[in-house]
C-alpha positions in Angstrom: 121.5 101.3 77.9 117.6 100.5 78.9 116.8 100.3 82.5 113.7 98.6 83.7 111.5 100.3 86.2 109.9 98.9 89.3 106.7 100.2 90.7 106.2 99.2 94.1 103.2 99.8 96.1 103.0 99.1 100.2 99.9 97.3 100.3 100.4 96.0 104.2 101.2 97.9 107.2 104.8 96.7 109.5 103.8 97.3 112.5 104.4 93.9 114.8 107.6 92.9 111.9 111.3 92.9 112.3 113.3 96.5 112.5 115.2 95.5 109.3 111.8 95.0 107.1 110.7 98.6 109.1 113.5 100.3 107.9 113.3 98.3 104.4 109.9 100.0 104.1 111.4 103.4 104.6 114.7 103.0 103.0 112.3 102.0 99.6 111.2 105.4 100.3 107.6 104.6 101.9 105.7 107.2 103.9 102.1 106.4 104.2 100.0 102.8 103.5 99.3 102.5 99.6 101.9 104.5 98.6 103.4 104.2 95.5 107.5 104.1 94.6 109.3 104.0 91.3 112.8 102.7 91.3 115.5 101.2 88.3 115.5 97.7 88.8 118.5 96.7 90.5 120.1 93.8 92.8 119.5 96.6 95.5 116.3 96.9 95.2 115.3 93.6 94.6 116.9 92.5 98.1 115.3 95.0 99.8 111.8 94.0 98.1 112.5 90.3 99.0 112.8 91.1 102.5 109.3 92.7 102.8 107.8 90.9 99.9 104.5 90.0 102.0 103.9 93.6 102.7 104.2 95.1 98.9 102.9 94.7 95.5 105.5 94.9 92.7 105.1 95.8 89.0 107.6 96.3 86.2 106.9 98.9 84.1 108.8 98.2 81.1 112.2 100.0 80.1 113.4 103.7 80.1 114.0 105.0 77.0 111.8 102.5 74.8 110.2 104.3 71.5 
């Protein structure tokens, strides 16, 4: 089975947002401004990047395991 990849970069700081997109930031696995994530694609994730969409930059990156 292929999984697609997801590179996410925080492109916009949270300060003066909701709790829940501050803790969406750090449950993505953020630490600093312009940092950069990798995750399989997954309903998960995709919530969790929907609810801070405005503050992050997404990418896919094509499957795991492609020749």
């Amino acid at each position: 089975m292929k999984i697609s990849k997801l590179r996410i970069t925080w492109k916009k700081s949270a300060i003066g947002y909701a709790r829940n997109q501050k803790r969406a930031v750090k449950a993505l696995g953020f630490h600093v401004l312009n940092d950069v994530v990798e995750h399989n694609d997954s309903p998960q994730i995709r919530g969790m990047i929907r609810k801070i969409r405005h503050l992050v930059k997404v990418e896919e990156i094509g499957r795991e395991g492609e020749a």
